[in-house]
C-alpha positions in Angstrom: 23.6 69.4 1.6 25.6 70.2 4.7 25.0 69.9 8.6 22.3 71.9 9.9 20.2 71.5 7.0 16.9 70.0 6.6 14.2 69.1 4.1 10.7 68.0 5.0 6.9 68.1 4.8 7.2 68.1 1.1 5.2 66.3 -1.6 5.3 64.9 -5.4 3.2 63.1 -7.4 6.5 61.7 -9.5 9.6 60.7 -7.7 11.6 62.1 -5.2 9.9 63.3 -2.6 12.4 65.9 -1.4 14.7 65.2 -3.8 15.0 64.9 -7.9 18.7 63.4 -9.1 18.5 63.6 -12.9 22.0 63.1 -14.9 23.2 65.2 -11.8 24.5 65.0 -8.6 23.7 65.2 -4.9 25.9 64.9 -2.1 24.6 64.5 1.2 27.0 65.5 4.3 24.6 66.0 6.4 21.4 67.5 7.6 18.1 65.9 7.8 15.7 64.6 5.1 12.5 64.0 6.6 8.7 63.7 6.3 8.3 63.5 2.5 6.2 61.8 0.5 5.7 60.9 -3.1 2.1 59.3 -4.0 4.1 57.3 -6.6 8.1 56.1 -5.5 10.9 57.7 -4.0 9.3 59.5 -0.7 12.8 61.1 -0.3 15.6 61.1 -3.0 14.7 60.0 -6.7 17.6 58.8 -9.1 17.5 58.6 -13.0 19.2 59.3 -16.3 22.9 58.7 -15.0 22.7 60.8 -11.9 24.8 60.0 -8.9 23.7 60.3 -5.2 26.9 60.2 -2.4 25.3 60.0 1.3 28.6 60.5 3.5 26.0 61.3 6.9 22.9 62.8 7.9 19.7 60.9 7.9 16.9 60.0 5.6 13.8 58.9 8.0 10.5 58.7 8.2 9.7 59.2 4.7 6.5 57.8 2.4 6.0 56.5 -1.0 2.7 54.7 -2.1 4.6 52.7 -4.8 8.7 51.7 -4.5 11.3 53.4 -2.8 10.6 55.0 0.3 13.5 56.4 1.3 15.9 56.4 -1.6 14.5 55.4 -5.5 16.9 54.7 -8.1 14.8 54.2 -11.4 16.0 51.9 -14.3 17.1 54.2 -16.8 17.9 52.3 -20.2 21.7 52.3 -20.8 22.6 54.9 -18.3 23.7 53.8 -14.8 22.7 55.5 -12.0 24.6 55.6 -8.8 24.3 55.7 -4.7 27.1 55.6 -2.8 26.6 55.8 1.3 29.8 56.4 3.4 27.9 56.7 6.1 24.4 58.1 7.8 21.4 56.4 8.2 18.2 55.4 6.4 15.5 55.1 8.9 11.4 54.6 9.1 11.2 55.0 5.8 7.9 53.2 4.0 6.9 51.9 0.9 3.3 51.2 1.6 1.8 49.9 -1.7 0.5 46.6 -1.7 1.1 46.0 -5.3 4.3 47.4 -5.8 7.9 46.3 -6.1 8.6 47.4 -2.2 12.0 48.8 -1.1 11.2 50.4 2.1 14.8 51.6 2.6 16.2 51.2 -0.9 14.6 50.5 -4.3 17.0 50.2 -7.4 16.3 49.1 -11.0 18.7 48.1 -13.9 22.1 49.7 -14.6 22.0 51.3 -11.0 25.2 50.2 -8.7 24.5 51.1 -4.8 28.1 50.7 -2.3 27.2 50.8 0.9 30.2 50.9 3.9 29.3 52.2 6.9 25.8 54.0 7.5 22.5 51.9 8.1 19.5 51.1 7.0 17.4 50.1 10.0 13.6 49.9 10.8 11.9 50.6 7.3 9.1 48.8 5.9 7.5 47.7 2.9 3.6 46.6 2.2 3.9 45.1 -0.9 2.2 41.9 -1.4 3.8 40.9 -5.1 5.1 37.8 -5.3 8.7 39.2 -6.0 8.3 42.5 -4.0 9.3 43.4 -0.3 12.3 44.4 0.4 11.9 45.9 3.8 15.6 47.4 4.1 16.7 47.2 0.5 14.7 46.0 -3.0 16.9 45.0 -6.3 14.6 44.5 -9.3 18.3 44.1 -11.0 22.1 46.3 -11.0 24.9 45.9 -8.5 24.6 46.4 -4.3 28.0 45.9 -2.7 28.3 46.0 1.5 31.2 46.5 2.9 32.7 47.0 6.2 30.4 48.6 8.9 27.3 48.3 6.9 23.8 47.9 9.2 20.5 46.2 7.9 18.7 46.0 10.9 15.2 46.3 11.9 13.1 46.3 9.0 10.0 44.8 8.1 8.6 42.9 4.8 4.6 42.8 5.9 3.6 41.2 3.3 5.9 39.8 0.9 9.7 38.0 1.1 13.2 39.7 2.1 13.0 41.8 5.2 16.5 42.7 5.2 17.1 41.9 1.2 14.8 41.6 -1.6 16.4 40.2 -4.7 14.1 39.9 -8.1 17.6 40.2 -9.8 20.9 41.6 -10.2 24.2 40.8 -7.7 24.8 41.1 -3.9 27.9 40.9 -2.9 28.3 41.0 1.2 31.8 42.0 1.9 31.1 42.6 5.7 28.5 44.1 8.0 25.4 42.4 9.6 22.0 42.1 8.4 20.2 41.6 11.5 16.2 41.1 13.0 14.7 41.6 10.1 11.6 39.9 9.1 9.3 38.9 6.3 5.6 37.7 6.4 6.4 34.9 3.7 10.4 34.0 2.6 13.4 35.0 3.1 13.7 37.4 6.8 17.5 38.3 6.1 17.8 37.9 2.1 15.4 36.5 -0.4 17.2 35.6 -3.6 15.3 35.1 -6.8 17.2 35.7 -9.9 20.2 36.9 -8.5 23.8 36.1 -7.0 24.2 36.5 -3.7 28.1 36.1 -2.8 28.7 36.6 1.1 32.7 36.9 1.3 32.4 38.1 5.2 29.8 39.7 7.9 26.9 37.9 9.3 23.4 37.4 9.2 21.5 36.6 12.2 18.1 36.5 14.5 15.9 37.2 11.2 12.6 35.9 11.0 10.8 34.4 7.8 7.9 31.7 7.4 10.9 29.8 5.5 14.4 30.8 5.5 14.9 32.9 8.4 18.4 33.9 7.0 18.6 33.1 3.6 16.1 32.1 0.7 17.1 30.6 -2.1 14.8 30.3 -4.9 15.9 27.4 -7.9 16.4 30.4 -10.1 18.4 31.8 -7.7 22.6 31.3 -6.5 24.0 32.0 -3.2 28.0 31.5 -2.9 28.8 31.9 0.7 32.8 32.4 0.9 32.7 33.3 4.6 31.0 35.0 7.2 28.2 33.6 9.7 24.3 32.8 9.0 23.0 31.9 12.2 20.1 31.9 14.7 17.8 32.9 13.1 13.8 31.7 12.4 12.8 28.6 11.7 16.1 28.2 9.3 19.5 29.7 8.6 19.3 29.1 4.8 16.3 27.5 2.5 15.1 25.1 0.8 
């Protein structure tokens, strides 16, 4: 998908609301993907069995999905790995607006899928979900690998409901080489990263002015480890990092 090109005002009742990635692959170099929705997850760009999504630019905004996902899913897909890697671009306004799903408003991965993220954002998407371990306004992990890395954005986006308005993690491993995860906010914990049963390793970057009942920055469940190497977590709401 090249520059000029656009996708939008189109529907599913699977995944992948523009977009189906299975044991394939999708480049993105730029265009516009925008005004999709999928009455289950993935309102723009589904990935599963093995397939491989590389966003290098463009945009991904203003897309729906009832469930998980609303801009970009990627779905757990046994003992295949699926892959996004973003160069650059931006994921924008996306939604995942069921209450009682996992969330991911920006992002939703499963197990065995790896997401690199250096440059490009991820900036003022929300997600409704009300599950105890959902939200996830920018990016949701139910498990697999998300690595950030130098000029990375999460800015702007919204847990309504639920915990991690920047960061969601059920499970899997975060590891924050640079970038800024910034005004985010969740309803309950967690308004930069919420980390359940995860690792959360921040070598560099920082994470400020998010908002959270508890753990404006950073919350740390007992199930959960965060390792911070380097980097700044400060000013945000009421806390830095919790308990």
């Amino acid at each position: 998908m090249n520059t000029g090109s656009k996708i939008s005002g189109n529907n599913t009742e699977f995944g992948g609301g523009a977009v189906w990635v299975e044991g394939g692959s999708f480049t993105m170099e730029g265009g516009e993907i925008s005004g999709n929705t999928s009455t289950t997850s993935g309102g723009a760009v589904g990935v599963s069995v093995g397939g491989s999504f590389i966003m290098n630019d463009g945009a991904i905004s203003g897309n729906e999905a009832a469930y998980s996902g609303g801009g970009v899913l990627m779905v757990s897909s046994g003992t295949l790995f699926n892959t996004f890697t973003m160069n650059g671009g931006a994921i924008s306004n996306n939604t995942a607006s069921g209450t009682g799903s996992n969330g991911g408003g920006g992002v939703s991965m499963g197990e065995n899928c790896n997401f690199t993220m250096t440059n490009g954002s991820i900036t003022g998407n929300t997600a409704n979900s009300s599950a105890v371990l959902g939200g996830g306004g920018g990016v949701f992990m139910y498990d697999g690998t998300f690595t950030m890395n130098t000029g990375s954005i999460i800015s702007g986006n919204k847990a309504t409901n639920s915990t991690g308005g920047g960061v969601s993690m059920n499970k899997g491993t975060f590891t924050m080489n640079d970038g800024s995860i910034t005004s985010n906010e969740a309803r309950d914990r967690g308004g930069g990263v919420f980390v359940y049963l995860g690792t959360f390793t921040m070598n560099s970057g920082s994470i400020t002015t998010n908002i959270a009942a508890s753990g404006g920055g950073v919350y740390v469940d007992e199930f959960g480890t965060f390792d911070q190497v380097g980097g700044s977590v400060t000013g945000n709401t009421p806390d830095d990092i919790a308990p």
